[in-house]
C-alpha positions as CSV (number, residue, x, y, z in Angstrom):
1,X,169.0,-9.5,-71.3
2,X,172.1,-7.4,-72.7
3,X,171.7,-5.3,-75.5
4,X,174.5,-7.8,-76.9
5,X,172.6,-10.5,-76.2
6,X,169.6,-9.0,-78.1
7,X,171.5,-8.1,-81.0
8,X,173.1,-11.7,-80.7
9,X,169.6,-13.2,-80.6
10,X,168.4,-11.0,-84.0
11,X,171.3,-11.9,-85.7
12,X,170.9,-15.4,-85.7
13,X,167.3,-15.2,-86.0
14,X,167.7,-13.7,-89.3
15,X,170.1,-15.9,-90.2
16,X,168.4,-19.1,-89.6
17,X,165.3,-17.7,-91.4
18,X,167.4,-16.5,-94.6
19,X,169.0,-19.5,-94.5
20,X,165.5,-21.7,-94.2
21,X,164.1,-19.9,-96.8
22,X,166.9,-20.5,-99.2
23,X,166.7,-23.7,-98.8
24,X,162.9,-24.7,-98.8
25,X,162.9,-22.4,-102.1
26,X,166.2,-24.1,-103.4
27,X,163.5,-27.5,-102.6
28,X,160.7,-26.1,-104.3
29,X,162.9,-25.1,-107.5
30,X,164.2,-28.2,-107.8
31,X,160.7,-30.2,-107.8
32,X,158.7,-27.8,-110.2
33,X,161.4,-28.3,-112.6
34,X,161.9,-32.6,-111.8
35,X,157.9,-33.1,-111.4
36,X,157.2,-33.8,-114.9
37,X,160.0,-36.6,-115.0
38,X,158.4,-38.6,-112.2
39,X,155.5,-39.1,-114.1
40,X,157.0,-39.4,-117.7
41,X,159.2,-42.4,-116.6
42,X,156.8,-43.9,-114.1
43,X,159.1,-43.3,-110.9
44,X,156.7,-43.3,-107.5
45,X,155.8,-39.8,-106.6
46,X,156.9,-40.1,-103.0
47,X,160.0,-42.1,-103.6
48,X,160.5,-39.1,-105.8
49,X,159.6,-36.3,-103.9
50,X,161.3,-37.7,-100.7
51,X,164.7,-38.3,-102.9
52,X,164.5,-34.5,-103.9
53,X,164.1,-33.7,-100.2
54,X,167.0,-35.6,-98.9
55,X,169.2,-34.8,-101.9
56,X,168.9,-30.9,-101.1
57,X,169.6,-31.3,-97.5
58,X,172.6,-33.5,-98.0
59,X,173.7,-30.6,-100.9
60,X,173.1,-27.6,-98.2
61,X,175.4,-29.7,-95.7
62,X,178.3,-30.3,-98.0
63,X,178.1,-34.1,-98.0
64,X,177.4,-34.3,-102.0
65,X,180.8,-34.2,-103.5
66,X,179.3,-35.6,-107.3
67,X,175.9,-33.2,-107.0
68,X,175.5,-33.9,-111.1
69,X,173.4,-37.9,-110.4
70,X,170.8,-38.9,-108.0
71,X,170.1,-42.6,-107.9
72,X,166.6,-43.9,-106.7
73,X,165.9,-47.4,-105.9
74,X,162.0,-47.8,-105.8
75,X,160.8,-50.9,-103.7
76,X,157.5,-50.4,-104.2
77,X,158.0,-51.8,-107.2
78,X,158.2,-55.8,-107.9
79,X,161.4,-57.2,-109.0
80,X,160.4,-58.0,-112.5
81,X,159.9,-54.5,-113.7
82,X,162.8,-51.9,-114.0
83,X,163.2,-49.8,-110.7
84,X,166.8,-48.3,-110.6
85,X,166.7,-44.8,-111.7
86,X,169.5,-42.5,-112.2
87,X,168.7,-38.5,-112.7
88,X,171.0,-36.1,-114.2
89,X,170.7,-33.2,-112.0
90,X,171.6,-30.7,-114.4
91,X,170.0,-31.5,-117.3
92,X,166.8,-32.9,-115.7
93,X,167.0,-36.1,-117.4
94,X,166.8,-39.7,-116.6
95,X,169.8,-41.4,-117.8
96,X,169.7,-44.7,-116.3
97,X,166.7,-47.4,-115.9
98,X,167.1,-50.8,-115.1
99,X,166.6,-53.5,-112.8
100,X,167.8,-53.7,-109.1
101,X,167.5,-56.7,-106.6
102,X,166.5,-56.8,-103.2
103,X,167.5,-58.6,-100.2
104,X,166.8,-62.3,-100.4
105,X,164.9,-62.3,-96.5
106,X,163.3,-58.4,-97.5
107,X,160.5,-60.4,-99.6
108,X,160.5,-62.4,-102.8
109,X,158.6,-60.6,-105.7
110,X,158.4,-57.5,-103.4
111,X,160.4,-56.0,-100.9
112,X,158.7,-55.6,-97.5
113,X,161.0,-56.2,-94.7
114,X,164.2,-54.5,-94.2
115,X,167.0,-54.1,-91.7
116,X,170.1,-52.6,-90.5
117,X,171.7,-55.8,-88.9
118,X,174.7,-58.1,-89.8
119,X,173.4,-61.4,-91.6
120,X,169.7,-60.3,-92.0
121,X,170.1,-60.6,-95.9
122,X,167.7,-57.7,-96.1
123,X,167.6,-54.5,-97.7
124,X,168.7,-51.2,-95.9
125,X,166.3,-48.6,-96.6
126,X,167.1,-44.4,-97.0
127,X,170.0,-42.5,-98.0
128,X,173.4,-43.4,-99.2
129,X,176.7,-41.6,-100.6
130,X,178.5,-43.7,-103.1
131,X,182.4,-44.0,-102.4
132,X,185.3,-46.1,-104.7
133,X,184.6,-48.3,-107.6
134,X,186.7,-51.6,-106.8
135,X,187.1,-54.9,-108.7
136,X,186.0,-57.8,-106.2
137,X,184.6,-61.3,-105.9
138,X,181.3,-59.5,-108.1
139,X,183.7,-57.9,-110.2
140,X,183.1,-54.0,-110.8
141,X,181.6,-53.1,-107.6
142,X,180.6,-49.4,-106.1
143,X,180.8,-49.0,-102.1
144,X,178.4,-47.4,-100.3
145,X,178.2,-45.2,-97.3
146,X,174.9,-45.4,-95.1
147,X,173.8,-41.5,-93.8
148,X,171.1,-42.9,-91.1
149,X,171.8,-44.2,-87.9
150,X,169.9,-47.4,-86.7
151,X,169.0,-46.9,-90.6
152,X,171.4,-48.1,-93.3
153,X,174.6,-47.1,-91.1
154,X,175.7,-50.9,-90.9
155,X,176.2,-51.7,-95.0
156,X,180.0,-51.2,-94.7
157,X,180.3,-53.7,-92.4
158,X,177.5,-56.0,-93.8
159,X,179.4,-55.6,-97.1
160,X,176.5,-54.2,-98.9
161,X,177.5,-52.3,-102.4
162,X,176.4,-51.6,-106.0
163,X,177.2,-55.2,-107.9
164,X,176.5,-56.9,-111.0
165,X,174.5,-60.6,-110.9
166,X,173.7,-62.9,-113.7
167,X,170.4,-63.2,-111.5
168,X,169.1,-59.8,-112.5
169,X,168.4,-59.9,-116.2
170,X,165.3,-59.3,-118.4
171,X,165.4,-62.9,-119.4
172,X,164.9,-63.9,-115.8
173,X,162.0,-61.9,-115.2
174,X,160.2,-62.9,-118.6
175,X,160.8,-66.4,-117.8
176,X,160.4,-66.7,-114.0
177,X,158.2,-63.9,-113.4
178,X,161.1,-62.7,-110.6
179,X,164.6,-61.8,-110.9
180,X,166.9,-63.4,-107.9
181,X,167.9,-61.7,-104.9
182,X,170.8,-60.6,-102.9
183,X,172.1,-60.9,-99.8
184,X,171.1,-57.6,-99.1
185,X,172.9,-55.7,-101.9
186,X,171.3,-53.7,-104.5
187,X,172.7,-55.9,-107.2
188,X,172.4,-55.0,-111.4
189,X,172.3,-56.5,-114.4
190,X,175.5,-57.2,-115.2
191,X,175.9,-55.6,-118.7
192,X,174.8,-52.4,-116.8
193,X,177.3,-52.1,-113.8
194,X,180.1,-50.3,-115.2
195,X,178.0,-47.8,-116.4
196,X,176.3,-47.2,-113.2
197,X,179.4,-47.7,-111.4
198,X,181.3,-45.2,-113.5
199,X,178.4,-42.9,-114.0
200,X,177.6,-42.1,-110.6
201,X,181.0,-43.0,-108.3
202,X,182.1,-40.5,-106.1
203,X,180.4,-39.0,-103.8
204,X,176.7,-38.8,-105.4
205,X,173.2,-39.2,-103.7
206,X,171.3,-42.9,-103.8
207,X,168.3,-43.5,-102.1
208,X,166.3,-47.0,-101.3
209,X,162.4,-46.2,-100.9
210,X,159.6,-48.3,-99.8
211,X,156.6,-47.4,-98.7
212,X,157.7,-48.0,-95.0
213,X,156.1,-46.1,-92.2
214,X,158.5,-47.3,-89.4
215,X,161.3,-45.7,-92.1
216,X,159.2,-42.3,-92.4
217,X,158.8,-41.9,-88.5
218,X,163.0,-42.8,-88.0
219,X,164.1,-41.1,-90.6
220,X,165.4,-37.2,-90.0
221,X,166.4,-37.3,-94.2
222,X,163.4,-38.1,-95.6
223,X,161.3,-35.0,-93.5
C-alpha cells in the first residue's frame, strides 16, 4: 500500500470515528435530558428511546427540515387511552396528547398486525416525515412520507395521512370502550387536527411504534 493510500486510509478513519462519536454523544445528550418526560407523561420507554434514536439519525442526515417536534404514535397502547404524543424538541416539553386510530384490519382495541401493502387497511409501522397540509374529503389533512423500504414506503400511494374523524373522540371511548378505526390512517380527534396539522407540518419527525419484532429485525432506523 502507498503512503497515499495510508494517509487516505487514516484520514477517513478519523473521520468516521469523530463523526460516530458526535453523533452517539449528540444521542446520549438528547435522552438524559428527554428521559424524565417518558415517564412523567406515561409514553413507553422503547417507543421513546427508539423515536430519539431515529430522530437523531434522520437530523445527522439532513432529512429533518422542522427539527423543533417529534410526533410518537404508541401502539402498544389500546385505542381508548390517549397515545399521540408530540415533543417540543427545544424546550423538552410535551405539547400535544391525544388519541390516534389504528388501521381497522391492524386489530380492534389493540394494534397488532400491520403492513405495507395497498388495501390491507392496516397500520404502517416506523418513521415518517410530514409534508403539506391540504383540505380534502377529511378536511384538514397532513401528508406523509414513509422513510423505510418494505416498511411504511407505500402510504403515499395507499393515501395514508394525518386526518380528523368524528370516530376518535373521548366520548367514544367512555361509551364503547374503543374508539373507531381507519383505513390505515393515523386519524385524530377532529377538534385536534389543525393544531397538530399546523403544529408539526413541514418536514418534522413521526414515528408509529409497536412492540413488533419482525419491525425491529427490518428496520435500519430504529438500531
Amino acid at each position: 500500500m502507498s503512503k497515499y493510500f495510508k494517509i487516505l486510509f487514516l484520514f477517513l478513519f478519523i473521520t468516521v470515528k469523530l463523526y460516530s462519536n458526535k453523533y452517539f454523544i449528540a444521542i446520549s445528550e438528547t435522552e438524559n435530558k428527554l428521559s424524565s418526560l417518558s415517564e412523567k407523561f406515561n409514553i413507553n420507554s422503547e417507543a421513546f428511546n427508539l423515536a430519539l434514536k431515529g430522530y437523531e439519525k434522520l437530523k445527522s442526515l439532513g432529512l429533518i427540515s422542522n427539527v423543533q417536534f417529534l410526533t410518537i404514535v404508541d401502539f402498544s397502547k389500546p385505542s381508548n387511552i390517549e397515545r399521540f404524543y408530540v415533543i417540543d424538541m427545544l424546550t423538552k416539553q410535551l405539547i400535544i396528547k391525544t388519541l390516534v386510530a389504528h388501521g381497522k384490519n391492524s386489530g380492534a382495541l389493540f394494534a397488532n398486525n400491520f403492513s405495507n401493502k395497498n388495501a390491507s387497511l392496516k397500520s404502517s409501522l416506523g418513521f415518517y416525515i410530514t409534508r403539506s397540509p391540504y383540505i380534502g374529503k377529511h378536511g384538514t389533512s397532513l401528508e406523509l412520507e414513509g422513510l423505510e423500504l418494505g416498511i411504511n414506503d407505500q402510504v403515499k400511494s395507499r393515501a395514508i395521512v394525518i386526518h380528523g374523524a368524528n370516530y376518535v373522540s373521548n366520548k367514544m371511548a367512555k361509551e364503547s370502550g374503543i374508539i373507531g378505526r381507519s383505513f390505515g390512517c393515523p386519524a385524530v380527534p377532529i377538534n385536534k387536527v389543525k393544531e397538530i396539522v399546523t403544529t408539526i407540518q413541514g418536514g418534522s419527525c413521526m414515528f408509529i411504534y409497536a412492540p413488533n419484532n419482525a419491525y425491529l429485525e427490518k428496520s435500519q432506523l430504529a438500531k
